[in-house]
MOPAC internal coordinates of N, CA, C and O (Angstrom, degrees):
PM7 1SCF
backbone

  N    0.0000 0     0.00 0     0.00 0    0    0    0
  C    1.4553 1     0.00 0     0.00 0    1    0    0
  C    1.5174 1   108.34 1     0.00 0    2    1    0
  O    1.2310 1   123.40 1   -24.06 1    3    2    1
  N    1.5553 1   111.08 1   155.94 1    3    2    1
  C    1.6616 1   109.50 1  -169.70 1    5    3    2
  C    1.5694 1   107.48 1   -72.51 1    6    5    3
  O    1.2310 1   126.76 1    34.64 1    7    6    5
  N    1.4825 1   104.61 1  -145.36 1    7    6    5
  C    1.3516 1   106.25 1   163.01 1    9    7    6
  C    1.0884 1   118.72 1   -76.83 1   10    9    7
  O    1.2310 1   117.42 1   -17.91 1   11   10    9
  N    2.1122 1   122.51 1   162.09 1   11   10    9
  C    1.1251 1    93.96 1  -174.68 1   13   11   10
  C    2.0044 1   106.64 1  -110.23 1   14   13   11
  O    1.2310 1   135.46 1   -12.61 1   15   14   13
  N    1.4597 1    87.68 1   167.39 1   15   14   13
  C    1.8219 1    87.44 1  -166.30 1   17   15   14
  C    1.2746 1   106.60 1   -99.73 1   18   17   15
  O    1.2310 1   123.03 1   -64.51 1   19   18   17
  N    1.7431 1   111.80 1   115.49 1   19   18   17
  C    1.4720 1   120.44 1  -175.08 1   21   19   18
  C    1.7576 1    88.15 1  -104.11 1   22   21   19
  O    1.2310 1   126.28 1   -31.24 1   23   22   21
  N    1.4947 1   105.53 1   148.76 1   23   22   21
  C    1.6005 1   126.29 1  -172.75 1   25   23   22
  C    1.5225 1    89.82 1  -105.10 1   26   25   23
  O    1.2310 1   124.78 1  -100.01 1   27   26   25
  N    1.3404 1   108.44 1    79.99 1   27   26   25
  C    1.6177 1   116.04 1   163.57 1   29   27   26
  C    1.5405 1   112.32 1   -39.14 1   30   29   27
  O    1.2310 1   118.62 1   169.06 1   31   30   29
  N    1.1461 1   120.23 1   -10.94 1   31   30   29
  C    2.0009 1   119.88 1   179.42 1   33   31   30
  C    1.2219 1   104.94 1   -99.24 1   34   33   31
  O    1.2310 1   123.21 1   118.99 1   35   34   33
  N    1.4721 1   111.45 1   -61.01 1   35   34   33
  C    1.8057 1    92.22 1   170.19 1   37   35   34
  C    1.1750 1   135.57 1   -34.27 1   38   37   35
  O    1.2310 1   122.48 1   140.42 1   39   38   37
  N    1.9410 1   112.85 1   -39.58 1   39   38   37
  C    1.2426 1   128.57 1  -170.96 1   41   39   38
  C    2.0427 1    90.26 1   -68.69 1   42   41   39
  O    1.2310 1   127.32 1   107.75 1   43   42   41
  N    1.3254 1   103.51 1   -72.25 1   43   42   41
  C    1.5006 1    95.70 1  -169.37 1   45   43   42
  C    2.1265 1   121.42 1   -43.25 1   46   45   43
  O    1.2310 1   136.14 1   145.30 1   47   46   45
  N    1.5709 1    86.35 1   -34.70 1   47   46   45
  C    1.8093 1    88.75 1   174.36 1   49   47   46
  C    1.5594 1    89.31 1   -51.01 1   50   49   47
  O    1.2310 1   118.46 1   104.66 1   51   50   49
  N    1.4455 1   120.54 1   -75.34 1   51   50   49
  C    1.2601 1   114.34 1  -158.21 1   53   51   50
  C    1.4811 1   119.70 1   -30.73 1   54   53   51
  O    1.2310 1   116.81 1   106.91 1   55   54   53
  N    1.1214 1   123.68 1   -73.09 1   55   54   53
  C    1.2965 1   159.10 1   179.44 1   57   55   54
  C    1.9784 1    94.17 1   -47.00 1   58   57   55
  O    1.2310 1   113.27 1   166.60 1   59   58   57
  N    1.0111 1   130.33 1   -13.40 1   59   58   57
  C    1.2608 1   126.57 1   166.96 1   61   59   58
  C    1.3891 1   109.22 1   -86.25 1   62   61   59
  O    1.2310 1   130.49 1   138.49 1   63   62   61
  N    1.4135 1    97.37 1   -41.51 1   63   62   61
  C    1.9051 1    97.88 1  -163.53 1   65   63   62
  C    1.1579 1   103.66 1   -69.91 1   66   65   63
  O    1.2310 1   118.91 1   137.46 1   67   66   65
  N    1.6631 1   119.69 1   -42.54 1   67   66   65
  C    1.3960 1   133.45 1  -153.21 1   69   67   66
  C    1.7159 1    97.95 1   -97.38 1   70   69   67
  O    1.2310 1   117.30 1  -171.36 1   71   70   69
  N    0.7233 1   122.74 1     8.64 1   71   70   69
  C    1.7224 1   116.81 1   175.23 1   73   71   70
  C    1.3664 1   119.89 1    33.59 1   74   73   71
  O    1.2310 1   124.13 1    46.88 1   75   74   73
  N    1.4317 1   109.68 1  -133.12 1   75   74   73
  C    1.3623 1    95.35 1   166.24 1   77   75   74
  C    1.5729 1   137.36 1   -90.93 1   78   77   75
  O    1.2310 1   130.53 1  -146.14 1   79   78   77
  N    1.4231 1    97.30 1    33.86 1   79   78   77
  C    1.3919 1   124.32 1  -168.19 1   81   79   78
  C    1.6225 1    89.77 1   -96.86 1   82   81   79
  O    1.2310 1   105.84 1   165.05 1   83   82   81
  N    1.2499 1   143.87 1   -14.95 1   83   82   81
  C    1.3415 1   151.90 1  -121.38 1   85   83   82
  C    1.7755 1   106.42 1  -112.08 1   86   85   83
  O    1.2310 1   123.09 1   142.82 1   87   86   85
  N    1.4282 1   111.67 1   -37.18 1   87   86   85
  C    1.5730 1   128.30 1   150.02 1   89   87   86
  C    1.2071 1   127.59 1   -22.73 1   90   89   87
  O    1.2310 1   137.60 1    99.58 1   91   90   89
  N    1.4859 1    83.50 1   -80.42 1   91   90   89
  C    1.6111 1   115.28 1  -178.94 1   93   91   90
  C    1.8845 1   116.54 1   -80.63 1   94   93   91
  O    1.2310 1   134.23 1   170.73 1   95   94   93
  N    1.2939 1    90.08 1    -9.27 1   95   94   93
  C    2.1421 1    83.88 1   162.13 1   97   95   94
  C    1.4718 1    98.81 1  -112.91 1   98   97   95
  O    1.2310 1   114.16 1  -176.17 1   99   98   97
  N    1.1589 1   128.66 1     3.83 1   99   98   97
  C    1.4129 1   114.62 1   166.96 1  101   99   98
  C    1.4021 1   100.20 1   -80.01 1  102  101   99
  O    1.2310 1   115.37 1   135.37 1  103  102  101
  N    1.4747 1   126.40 1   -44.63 1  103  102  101
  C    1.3789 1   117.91 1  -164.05 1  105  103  102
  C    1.6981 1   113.45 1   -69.47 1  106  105  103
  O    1.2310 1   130.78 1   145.37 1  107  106  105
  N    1.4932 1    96.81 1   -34.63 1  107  106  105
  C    1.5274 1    96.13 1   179.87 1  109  107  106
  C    1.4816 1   116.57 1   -76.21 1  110  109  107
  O    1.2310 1   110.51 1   152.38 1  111  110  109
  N    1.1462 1   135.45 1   -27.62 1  111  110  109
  C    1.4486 1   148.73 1   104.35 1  113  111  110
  C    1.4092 1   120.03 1    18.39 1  114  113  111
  O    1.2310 1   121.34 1   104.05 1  115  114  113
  N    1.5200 1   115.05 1   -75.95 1  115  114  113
  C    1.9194 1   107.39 1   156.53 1  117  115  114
  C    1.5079 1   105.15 1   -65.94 1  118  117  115
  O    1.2310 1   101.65 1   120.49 1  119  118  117
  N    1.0992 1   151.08 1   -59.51 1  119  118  117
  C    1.3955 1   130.79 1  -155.66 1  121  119  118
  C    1.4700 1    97.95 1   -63.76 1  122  121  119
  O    1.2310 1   110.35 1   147.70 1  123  122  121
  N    0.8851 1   135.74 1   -32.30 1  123  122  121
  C    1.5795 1   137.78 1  -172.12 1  125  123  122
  C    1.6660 1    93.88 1   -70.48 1  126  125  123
  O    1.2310 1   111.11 1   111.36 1  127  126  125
  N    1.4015 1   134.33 1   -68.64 1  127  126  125
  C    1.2496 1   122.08 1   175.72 1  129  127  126
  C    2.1841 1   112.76 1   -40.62 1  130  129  127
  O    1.2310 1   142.29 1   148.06 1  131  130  129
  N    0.8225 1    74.33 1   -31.94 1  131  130  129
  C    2.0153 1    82.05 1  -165.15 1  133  131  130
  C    1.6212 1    93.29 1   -56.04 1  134  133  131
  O    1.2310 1   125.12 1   125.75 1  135  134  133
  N    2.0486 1   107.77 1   -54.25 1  135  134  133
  C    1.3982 1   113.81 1  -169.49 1  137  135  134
  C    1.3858 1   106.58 1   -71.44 1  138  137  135
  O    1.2310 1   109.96 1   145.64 1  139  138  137
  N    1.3692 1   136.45 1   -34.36 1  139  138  137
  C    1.4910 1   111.54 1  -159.37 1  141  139  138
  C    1.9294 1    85.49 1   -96.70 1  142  141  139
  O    1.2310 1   115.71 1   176.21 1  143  142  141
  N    1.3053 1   125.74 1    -3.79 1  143  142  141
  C    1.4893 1   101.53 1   166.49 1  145  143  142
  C    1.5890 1   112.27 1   -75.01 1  146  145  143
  O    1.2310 1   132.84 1   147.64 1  147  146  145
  N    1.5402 1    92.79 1   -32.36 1  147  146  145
  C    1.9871 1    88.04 1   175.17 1  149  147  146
  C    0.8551 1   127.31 1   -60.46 1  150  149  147
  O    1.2310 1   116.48 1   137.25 1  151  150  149
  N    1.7353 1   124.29 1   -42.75 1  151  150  149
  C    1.3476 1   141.62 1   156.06 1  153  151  150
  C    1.3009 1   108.32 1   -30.43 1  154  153  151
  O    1.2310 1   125.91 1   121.20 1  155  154  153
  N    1.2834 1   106.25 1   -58.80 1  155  154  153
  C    2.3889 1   111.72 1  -162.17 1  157  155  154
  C    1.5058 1    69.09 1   -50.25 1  158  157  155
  O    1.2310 1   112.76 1   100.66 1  159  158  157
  N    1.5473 1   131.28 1   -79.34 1  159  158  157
  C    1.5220 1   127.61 1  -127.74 1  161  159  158
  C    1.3536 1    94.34 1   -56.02 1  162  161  159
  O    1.2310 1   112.78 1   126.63 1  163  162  161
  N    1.2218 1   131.24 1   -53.37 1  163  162  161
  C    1.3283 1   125.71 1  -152.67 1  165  163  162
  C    1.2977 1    99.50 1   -68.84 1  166  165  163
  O    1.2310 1   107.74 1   139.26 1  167  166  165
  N    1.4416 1   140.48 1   -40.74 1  167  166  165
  C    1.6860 1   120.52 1   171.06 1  169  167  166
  C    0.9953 1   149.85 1   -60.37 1  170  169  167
  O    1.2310 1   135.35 1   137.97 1  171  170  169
  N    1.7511 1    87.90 1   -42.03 1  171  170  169
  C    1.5764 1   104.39 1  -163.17 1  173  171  170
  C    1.1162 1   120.75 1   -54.81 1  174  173  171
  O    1.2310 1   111.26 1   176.92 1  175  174  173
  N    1.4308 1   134.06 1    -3.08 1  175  174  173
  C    1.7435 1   135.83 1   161.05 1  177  175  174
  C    1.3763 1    98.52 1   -63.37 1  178  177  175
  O    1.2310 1   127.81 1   104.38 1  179  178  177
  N    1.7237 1   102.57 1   -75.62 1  179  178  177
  C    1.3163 1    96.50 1  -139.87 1  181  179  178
  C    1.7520 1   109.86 1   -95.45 1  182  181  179
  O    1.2310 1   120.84 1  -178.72 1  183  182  181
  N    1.5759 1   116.00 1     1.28 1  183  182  181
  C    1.4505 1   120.78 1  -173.84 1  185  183  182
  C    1.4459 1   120.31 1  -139.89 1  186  185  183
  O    1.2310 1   125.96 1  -103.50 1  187  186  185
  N    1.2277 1   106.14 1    76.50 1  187  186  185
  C    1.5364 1    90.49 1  -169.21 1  189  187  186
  C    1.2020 1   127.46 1   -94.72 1  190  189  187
  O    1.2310 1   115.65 1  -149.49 1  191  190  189
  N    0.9722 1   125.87 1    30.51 1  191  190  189
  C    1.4699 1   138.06 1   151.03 1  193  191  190
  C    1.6164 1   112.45 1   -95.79 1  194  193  191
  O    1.2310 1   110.06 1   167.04 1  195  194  193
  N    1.1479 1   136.27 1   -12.96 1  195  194  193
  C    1.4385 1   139.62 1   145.90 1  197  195  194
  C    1.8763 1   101.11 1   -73.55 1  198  197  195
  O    1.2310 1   116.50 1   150.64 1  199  198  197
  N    1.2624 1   124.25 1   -29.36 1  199  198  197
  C    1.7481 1   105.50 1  -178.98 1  201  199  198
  C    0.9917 1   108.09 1   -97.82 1  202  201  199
  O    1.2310 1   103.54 1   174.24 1  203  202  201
  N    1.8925 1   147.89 1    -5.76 1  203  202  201
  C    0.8182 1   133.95 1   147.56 1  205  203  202
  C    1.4046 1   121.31 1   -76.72 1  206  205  203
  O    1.2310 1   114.13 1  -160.63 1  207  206  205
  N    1.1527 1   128.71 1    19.37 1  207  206  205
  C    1.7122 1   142.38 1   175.04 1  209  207  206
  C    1.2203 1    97.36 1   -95.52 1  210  209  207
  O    1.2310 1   122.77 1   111.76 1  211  210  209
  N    1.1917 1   112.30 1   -68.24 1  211  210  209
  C    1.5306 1   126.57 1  -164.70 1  213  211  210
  C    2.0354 1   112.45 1   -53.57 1  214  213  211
  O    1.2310 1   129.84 1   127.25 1  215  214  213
  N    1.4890 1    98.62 1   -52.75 1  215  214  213
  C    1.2854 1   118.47 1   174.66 1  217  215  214
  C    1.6721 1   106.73 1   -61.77 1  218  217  215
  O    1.2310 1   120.44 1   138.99 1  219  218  217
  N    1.4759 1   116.77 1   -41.01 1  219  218  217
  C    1.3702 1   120.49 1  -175.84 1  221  219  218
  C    2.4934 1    95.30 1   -62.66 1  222  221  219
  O    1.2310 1   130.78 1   107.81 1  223  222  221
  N    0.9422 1    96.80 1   -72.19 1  223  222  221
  C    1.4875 1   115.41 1   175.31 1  225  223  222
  C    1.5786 1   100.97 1   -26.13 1  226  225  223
  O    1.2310 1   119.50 1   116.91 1  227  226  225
  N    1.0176 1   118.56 1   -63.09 1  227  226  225
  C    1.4805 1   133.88 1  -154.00 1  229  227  226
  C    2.2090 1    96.66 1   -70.66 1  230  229  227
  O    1.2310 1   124.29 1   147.88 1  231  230  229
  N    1.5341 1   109.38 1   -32.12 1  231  230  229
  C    0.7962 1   128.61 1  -138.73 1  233  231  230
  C    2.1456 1    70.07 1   -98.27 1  234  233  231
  O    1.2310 1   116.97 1    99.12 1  235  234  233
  N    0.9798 1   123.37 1   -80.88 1  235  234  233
  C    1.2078 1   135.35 1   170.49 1  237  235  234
  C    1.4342 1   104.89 1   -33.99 1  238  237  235
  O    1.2310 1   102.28 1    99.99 1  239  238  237
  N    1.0646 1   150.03 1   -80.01 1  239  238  237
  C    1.2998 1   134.14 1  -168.50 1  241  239  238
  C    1.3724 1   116.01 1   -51.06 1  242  241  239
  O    1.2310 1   110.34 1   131.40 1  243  242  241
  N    1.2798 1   135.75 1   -48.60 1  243  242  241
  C    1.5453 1   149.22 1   171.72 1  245  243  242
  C    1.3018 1   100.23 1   -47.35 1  246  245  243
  O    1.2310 1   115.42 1   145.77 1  247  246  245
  N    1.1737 1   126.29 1   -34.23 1  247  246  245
  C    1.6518 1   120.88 1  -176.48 1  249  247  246
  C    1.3463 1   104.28 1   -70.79 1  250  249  247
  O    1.2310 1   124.59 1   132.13 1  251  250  249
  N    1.0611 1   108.80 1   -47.87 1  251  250  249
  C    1.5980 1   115.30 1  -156.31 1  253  251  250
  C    1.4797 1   103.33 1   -85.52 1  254  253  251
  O    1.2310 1   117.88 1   170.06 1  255  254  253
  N    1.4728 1   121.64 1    -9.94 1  255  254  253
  C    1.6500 1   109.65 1   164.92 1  257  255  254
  C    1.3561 1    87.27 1  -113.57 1  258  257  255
  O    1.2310 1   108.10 1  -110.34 1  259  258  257
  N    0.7847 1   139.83 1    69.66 1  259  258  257
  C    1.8252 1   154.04 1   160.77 1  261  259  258
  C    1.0654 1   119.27 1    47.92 1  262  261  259
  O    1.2310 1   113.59 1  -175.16 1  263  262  261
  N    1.4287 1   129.72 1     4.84 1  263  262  261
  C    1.4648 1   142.99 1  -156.09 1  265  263  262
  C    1.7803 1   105.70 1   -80.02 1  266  265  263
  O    1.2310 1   128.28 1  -133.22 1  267  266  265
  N    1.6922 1   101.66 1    46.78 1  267  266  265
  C    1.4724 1   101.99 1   170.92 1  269  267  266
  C    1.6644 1   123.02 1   -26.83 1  270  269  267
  O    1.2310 1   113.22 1    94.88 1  271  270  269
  N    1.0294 1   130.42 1   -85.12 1  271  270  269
  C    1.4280 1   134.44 1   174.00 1  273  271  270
  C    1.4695 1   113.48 1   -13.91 1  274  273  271
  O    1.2310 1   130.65 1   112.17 1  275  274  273
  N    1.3625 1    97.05 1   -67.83 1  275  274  273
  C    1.8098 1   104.52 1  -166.99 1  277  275  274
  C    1.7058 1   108.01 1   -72.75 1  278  277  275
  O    1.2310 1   120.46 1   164.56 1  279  278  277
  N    1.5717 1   116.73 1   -15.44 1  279  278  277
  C    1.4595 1   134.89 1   177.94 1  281  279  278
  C    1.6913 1    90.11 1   -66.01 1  282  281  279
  O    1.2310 1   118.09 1   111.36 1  283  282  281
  N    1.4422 1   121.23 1   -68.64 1  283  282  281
  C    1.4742 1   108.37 1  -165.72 1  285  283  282
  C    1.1708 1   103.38 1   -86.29 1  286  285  283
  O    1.2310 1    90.38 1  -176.12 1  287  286  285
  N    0.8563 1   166.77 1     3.88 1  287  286  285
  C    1.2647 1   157.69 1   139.41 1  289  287  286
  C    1.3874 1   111.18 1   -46.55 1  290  289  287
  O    1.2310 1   116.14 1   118.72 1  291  290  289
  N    1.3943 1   124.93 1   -61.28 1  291  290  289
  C    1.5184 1   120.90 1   161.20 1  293  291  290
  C    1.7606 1   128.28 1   -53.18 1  294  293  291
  O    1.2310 1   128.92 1   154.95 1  295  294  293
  N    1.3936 1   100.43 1   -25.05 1  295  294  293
  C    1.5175 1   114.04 1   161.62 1  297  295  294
  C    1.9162 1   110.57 1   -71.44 1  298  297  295
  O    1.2310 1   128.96 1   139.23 1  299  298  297
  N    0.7921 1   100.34 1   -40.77 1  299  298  297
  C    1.7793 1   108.74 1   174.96 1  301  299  298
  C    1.5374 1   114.80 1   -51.31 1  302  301  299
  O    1.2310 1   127.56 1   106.77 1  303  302  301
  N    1.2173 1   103.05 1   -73.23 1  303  302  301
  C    1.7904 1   127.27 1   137.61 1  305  303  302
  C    1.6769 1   119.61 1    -4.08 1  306  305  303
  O    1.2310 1   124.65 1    77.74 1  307  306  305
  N    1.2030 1   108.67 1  -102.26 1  307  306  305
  C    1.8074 1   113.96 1   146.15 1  309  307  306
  C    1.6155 1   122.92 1    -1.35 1  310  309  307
  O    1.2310 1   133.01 1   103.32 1  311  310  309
  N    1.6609 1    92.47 1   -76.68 1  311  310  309
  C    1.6266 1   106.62 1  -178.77 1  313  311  310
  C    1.5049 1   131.04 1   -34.21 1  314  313  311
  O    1.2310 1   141.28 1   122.99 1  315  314  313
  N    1.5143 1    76.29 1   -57.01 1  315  314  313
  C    1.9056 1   109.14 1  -168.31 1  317  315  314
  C    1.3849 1    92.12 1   -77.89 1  318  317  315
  O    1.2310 1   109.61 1   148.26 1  319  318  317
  N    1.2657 1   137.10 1   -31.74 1  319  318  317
  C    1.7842 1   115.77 1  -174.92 1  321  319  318
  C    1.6583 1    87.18 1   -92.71 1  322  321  319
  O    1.2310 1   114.40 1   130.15 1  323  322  321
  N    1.5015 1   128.22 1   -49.85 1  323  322  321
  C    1.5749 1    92.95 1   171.53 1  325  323  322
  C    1.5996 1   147.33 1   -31.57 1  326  325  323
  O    1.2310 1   135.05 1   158.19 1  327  326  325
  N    1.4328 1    88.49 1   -21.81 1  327  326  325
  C    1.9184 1   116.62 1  -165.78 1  329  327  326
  C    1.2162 1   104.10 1   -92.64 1  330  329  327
  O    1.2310 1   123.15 1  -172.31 1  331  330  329
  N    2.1526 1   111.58 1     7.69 1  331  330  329
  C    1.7288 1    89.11 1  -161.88 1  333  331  330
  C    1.2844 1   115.47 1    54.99 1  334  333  331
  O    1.2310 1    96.96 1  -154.31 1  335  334  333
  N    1.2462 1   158.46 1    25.69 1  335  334  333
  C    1.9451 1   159.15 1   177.40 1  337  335  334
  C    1.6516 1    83.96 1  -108.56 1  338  337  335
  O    1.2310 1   115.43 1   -99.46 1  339  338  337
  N    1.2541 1   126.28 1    80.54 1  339  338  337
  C    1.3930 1   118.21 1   140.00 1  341  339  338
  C    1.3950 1   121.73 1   -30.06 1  342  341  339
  O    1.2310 1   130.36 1    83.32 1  343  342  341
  N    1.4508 1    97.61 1   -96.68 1  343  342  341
  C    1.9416 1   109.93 1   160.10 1  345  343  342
  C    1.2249 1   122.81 1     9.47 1  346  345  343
  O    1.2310 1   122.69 1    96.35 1  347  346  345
  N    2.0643 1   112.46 1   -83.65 1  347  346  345
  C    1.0929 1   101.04 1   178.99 1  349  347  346
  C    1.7147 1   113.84 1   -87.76 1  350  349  347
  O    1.2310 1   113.47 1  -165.27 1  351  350  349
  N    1.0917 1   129.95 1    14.73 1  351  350  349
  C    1.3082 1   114.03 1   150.29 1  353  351  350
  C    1.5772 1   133.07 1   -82.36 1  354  353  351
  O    1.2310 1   121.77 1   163.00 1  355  354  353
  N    1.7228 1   114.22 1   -17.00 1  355  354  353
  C    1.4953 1   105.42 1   158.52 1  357  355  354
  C    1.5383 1   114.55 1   -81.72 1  358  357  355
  O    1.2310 1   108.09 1   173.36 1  359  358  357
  N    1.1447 1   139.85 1    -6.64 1  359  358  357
  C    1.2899 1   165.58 1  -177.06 1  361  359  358
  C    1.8328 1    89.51 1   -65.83 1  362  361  359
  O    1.2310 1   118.41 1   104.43 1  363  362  361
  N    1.2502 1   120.63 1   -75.57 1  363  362  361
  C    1.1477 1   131.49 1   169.70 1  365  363  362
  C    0.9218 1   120.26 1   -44.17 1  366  365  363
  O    1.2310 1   118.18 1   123.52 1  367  366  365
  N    1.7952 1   121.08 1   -56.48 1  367  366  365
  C    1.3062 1   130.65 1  -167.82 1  369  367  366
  C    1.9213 1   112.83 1   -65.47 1  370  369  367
  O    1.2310 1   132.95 1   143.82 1  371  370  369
  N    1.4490 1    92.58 1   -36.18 1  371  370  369
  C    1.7444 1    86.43 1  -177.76 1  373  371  370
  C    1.7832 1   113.76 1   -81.65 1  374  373  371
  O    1.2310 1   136.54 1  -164.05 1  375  374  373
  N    1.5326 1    85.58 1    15.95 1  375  374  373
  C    1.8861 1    67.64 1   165.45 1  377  375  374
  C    2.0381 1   111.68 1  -127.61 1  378  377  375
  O    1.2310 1   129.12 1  -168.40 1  379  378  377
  N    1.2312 1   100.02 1    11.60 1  379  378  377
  C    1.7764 1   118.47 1   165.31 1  381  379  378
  C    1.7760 1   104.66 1   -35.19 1  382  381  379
  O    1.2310 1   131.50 1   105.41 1  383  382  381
  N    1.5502 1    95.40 1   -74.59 1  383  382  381
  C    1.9221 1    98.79 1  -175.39 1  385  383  382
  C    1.2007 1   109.20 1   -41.76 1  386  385  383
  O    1.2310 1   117.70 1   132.88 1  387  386  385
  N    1.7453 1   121.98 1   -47.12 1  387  386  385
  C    1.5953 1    96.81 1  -157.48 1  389  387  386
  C    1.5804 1    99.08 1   -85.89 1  390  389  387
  O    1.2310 1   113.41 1   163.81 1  391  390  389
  N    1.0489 1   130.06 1   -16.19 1  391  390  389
  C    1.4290 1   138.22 1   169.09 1  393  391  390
  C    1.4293 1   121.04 1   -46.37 1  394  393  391
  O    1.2310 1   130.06 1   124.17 1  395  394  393
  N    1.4063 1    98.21 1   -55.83 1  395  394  393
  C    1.8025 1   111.05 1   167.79 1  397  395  394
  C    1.2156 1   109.78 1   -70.36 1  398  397  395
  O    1.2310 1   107.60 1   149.00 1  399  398  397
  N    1.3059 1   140.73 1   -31.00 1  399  398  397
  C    1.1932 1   135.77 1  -157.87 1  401  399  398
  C    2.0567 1   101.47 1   -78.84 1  402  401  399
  O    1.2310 1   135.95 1   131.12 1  403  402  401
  N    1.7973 1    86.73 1   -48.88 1  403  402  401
  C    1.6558 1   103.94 1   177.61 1  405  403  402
  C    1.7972 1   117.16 1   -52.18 1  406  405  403
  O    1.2310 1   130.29 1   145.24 1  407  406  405
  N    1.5830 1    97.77 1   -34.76 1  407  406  405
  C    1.6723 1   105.27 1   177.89 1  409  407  406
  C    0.9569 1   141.19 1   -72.91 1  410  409  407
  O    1.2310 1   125.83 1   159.24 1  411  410  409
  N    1.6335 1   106.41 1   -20.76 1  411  410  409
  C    1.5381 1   129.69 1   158.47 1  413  411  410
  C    1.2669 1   123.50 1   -69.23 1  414  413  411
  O    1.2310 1   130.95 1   155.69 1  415  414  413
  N    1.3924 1    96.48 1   -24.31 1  415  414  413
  C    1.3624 1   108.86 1  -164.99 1  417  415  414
  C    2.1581 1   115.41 1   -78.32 1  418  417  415
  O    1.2310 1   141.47 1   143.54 1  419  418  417
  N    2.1666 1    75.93 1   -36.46 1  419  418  417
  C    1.7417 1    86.91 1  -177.80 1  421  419  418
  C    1.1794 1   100.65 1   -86.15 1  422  421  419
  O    1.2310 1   106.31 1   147.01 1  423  422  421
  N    1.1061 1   143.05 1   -32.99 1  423  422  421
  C    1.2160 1   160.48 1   129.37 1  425  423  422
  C    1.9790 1   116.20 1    17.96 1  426  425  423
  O    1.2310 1   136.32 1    92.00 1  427  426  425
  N    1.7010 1    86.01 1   -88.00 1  427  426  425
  C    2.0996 1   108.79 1   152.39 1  429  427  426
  C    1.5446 1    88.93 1   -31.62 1  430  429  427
  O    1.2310 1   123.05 1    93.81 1  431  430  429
  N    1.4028 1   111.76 1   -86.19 1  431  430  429
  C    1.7603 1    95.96 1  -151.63 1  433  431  430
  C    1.1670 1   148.24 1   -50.33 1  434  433  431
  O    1.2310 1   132.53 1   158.41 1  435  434  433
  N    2.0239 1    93.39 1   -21.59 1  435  434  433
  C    1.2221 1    98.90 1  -175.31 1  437  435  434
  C    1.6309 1   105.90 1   -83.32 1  438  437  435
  O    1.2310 1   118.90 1   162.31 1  439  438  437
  N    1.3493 1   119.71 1   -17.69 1  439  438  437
  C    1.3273 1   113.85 1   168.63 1  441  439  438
  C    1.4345 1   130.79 1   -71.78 1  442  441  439
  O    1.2310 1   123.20 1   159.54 1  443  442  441
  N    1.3262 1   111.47 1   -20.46 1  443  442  441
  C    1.3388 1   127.57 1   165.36 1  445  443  442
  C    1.5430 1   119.50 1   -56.41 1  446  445  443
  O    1.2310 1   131.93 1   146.59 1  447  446  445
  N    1.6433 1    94.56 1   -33.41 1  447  446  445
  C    1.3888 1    88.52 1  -177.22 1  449  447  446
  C    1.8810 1   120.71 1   -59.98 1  450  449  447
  O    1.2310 1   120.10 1   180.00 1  451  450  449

């Protein structure tokens, strides 16, 4: 997958509303991506109406701190177990970690700036 596309405005909306509260919900923010990707893994065999929750969640929070990329990708995720598409929903699903890992990462920089 290419680079990934963070919505530098969402991030700043955020970061307006949340003040200096904005740190500390970003961080809880990645652990929350980490848990509902652990969550998707742990269902998606045997419950998929718990992995399309999780994937739906995962899919919703990433939006809203701008984390376009890792947002549809969890929408992809979603889709494909809505569709009954097992297949291509672990297809999707095994590439979440390096996605999250990459979003934090673009994420860090842009706050650095």
């Amino acid at each position: 997958m290419g680079d990934q596309v963070i919505d530098e405005d969402a991030l700043l909306g955020m970061k307006s509303l949340l003040g200096e509260q904005f740190n500390d919900t970003l961080d809880f923010c990645y652990c929350e991506f980490d848990r509902l990707n652990q969550e998707l893994a742990q269902s998606i065999h045997n419950d998929n109406e718990s992995a399309i929750r999780h994937a739906h969640s995962l899919k919703s929070n990433a939006a809203q701190f701008g984390a376009l990329t890792l947002a549809e990708m969890a929408k992809n995720v979603e889709h494909s177990l809505n569709d009954g598409n097992l297949n291509d929903a672990l297809v999707y699903a095994a590439q979440l970690q390096s996605l999250i890992d990459q979003t934090k990462d673009k994420i860090n920089l842009w706050k650095a700036k």
